[in-house]
N, C-alpha and C positions, 0 to 999 in steps of 0.2 A: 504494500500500500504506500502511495507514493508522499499523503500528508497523514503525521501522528494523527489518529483520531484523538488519543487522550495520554496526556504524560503525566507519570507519577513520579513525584521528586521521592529520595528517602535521603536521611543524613544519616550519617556512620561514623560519628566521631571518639575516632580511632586511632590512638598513637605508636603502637607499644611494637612496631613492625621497624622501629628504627629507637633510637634514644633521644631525640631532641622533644621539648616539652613542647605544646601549641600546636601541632598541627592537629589533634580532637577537636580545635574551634575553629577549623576550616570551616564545617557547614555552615553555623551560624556566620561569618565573615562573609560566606558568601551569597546567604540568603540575606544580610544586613545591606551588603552592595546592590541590592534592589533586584533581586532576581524574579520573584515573585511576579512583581507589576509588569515583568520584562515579559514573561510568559502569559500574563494574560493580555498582552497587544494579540496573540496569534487567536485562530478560530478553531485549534483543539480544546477541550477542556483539560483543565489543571488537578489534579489531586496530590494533596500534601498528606505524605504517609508520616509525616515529622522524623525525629532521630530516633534510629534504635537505641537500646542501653545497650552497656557491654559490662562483665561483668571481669573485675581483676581479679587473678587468681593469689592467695596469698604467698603459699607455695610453688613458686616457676623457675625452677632451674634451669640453667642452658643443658642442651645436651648436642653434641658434638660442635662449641660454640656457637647454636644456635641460639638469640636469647628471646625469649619468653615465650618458649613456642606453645607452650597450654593456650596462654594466655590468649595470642594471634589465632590460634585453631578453634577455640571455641567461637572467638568472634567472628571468620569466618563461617562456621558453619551455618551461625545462629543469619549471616547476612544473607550468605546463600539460598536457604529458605525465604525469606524475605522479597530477595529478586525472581527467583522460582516463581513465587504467589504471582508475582507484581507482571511479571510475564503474559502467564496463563489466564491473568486478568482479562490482557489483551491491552496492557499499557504500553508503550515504548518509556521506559525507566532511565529517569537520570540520579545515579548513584552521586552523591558531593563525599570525599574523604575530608580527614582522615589518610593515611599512611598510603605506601600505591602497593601495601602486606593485603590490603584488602580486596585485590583481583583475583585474588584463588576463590571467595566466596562468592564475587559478585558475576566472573566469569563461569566459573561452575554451576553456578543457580539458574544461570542463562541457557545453558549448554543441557541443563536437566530438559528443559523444553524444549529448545532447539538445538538437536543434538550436530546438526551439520551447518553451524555460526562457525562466520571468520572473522579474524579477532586484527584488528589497527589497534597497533601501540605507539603512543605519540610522547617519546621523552628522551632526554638528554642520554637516560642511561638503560641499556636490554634488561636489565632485571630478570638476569637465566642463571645466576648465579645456584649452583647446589649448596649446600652446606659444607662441601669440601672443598670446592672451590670460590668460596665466598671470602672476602677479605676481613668483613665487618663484622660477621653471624648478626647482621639484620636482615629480618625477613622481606624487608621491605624491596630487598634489592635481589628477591629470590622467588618471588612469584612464578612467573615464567615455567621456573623446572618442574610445581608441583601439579603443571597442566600438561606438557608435551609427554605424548607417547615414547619418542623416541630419547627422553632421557629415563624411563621408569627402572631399568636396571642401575642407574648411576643415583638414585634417591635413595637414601635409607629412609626406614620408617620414625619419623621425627612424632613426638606426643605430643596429642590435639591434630594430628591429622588423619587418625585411621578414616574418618568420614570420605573423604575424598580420593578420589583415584584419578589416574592419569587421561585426558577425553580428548587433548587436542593434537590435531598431525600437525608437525611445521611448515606443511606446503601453507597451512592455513591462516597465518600468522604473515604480517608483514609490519616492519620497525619503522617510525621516520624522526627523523631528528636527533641521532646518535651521537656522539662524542665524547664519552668518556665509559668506554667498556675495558674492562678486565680481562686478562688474557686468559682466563679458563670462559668466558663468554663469547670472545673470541675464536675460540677453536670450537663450542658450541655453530658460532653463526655458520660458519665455513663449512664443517663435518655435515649439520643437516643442511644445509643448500635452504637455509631462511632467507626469505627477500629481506633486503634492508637499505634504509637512504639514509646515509650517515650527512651532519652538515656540510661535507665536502660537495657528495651525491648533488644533492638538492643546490650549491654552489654552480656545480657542471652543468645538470639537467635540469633546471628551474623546477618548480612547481609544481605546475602545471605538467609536466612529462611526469614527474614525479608520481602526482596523480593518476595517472593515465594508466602507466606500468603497475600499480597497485590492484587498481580495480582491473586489471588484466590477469593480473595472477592469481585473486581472490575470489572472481566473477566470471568469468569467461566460459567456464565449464558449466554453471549455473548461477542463478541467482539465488541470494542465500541473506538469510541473518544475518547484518554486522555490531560488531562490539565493538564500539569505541573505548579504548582504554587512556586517558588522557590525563597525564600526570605535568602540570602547570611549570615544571622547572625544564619542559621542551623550548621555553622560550626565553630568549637574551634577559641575561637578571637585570639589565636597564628597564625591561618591561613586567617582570613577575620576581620583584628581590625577595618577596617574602616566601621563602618557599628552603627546605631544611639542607641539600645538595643541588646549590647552581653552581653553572658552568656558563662560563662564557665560549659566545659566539655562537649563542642560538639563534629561533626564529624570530624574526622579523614581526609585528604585529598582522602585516598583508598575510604572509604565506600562512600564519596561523588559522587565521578568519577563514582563507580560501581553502586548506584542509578543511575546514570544517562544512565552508560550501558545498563543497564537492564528496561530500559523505551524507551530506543534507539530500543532493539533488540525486541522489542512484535509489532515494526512495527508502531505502533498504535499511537504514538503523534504527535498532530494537534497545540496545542498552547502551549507557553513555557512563563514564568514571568521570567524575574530576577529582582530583587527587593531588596530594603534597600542597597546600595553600596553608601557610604558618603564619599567623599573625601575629605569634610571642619574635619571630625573627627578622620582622619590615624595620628599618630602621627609626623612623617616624609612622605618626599615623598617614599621613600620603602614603608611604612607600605600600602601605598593607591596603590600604582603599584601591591603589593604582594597581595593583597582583587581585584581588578579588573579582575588580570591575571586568577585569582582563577575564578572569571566569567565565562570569555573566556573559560576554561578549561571544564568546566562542561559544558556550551553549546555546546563548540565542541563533547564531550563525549554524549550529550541528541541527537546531529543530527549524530552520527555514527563514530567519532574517536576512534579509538582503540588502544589499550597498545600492540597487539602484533602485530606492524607495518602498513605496508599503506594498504587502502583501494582500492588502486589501484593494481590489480598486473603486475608484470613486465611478458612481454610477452617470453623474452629469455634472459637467463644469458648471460652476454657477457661473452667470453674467456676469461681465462688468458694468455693464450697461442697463439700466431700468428700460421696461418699457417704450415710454414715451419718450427717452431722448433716442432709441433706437429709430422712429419713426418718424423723425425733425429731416 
C-alpha cells in the first residue's frame, strides 16, 4: 500500500545497550520536538501506543564481556511483542529509541509477521559486531549478529536471549552511511557479500545511485516489507551532536531527507527505528533541539513529506480579484 493508512508511534526508552546515561529520553526529546503535530498534517490517522517500561534487572553480569545482557534481552523481547501487535494491527510503526540494542526486538517483532522484510540500516557504524569480536561488549553495536542466518554458528548463547533466533539472510540487508566499522565487521561485510555504501560510496555515487542500487538488490526479485532501521548519528554531528558515538563526515541534511524520500515513495515501509538521540550529551539546549528536530524531519520525510509542498492539494485557487472589479 502505497500511503500508511494509520501509524503507530511507540517509545522504548532504553539505554542499557551501550553505557552513556540519556539516551532513555530520546523519545520524549523527540516527541517534545513536535512530532506529534508533524504527523497529524498527513491524512493517515495517528495512534500513540506511549512508552513501554522496561524493567532493570538487579542482578546483570556481563558474560563473555557482554554487559547487561538480561537486562537488553528482556527489553527486547518485551518490545518485540509490542511491534509484532502493532504490525498485525495493520499499523506501519514508528519505533523512537533509546539505544540502536533495540533492533533485535523491534526487527524481530517485525519479521514474526512478515517473515520475508528487508531491513535498511542507516548509521555511521554496521553494528555486526559478535560478542567476540566486539571491542566494547555493548550490545548496542551488536544487533546485527543476533539476526543474520549466516553468523548463527559464530553467536554463542548470550542470557536474555534464548527468545530469539536467527531470521535474517544478508542478501536482505543493505548498510548506508558507514564509516567507522571494526575489522571483525569488516570481514563480516566482505565474507557474506552484504551490500553497503560507506560515506566514500555515496561521495563517488551520489544519492540518488545510491538509492537506486538499494532498492535493486532488496526489491527486484519482489516487493517486500521494509525496515527502516535509522540510528541518528548517520548524520555529520554538525547536524545531530547529540547522539552517544559521532563520527565525522556524515550525511549531509539533503541526502538524509532524500533517503528517506525514497523509502517513503516505493510505498513499501512497514517499520521505522529512530534510535541513539541523547539529550544528557547536546552540548546546549540548541544543540539537543537541532538533533531531535533532525528526527522529526526525517520521519516526516520516511511517512511522505515532501520538499515541493503539501500533500494535500488545494481544490481551487481562491481569486485575487472580487467579482465586480473582474467585470470593470
Amino acid at each position: 500500500l502505497s500511503r500508511a493508512h494509520s501509524v503507530a508511534v511507540l517509545g522504548a526508552p532504553f539505554s542499557k545497550g551501550q553505557k552513556k546515561r540519556g539516551v532513555e529520553h530520546g523519545p520524549k526529546v523527540i516527541r517534545d520536538a513536535g512530532l506529534m503535530e508533524r504527523l497529524s498534517n498527513f491524512d493517515f490517522s495517528v495512534h500513540d501506543f506511549g512508552d513501554l517500561n522496561f524493567q532493570h534487572l538487579e542482578e546483570d553480569e556481563p558474560y563473555m564481556d557482554v554487559k547487561f545482557p538480561r537486562t537488553v534481552g528482556a527489553a527486547n523481547k518485551k518490545l518485540s511483542a509490542a511491534v509484532r501487535n502493532a504490525v498485525s494491527a495493520g499499523h506501519t510503526l514508528l519505533m523512537l529509541g533509546g539505544d540502536h540494542s533495540l533492533a533485535v526486538g523491534s526487527v524481530s517483532g517485525h519479521a514474526q509477521h512478515n517473515p520475508d522484510l528487508c531491513l535498511i540500516w542507516v548509521d555511521a557504524h554496521a553494528d555486526i559486531n559478535t560478542p567476540m569480536t566486539s571491542p566494547s561488549g555493548n550490545l548496542h553495536g551488536q544487533p546485527v549478529a543476533f539476526m543474520l542466518k549466516e553468523l548463527q554458528d559464530k553467536m554463542p548463547d548470550i542470557p536474555g536471549f534464548s527468545w530469539t533466533k536467527p531470521f535474517l539472510s544478508s542478501r536482505d540487508l543493505v548498510y548506508i552511511g558507514l564509516r567507522d566499522v571494526d575489522p571483525g565487521e569488516y570481514q563480516f561485510l566482505k565474507s557474506f557479500g552484504i551490500q553497503y555504501f560507506t560515506m566514500r560510496d555515496i561521495d563517488r555515487l551520489g544519492i540518488q545511485r545510491v538509492m537506486e542500487v538499494t532498492f535493486d538488490h532488496l526489491l527486484a526479485r519482489k516487493q517486500r516489507p521494509i525496515h527502516l532501521s535509522f540510528d541518528i548519528d548517520a548524520f555529520d554531528p554538525s547536524l545531530a551532536p547529540a547522539t552517544g558515538t559521532p563520527v565525522n563526515g556524515g550525511l549531509t541534511y539533503r541526502e538524509g531527507i532524500y533517503i528517506a524520500e525514497e523509502i517513503h515513495n516505493t510505498g513499501l515501509l512497514s517499520v521505522m527505528d529512530m534510535v541513539e538521540v541523547n539529550p544528557d550529551l547536546g552540548a546546549s539546549p540548541e544543540a539537543v533541539e537541532a538533533t531531535a528536530t533532525l528526527a522529526v524531519d526525517v520521519i516526516a520525510s520516511s511517512l511522505g513529506q515532501t520538499r515541493e509542498g503539501a500533500h494535500t492539494s488545494m481544490d481551487e485557487i481562491p481569486p485575487g480579484k472580487n467579482d465586480t472589479e473582474l467585470r470593470l
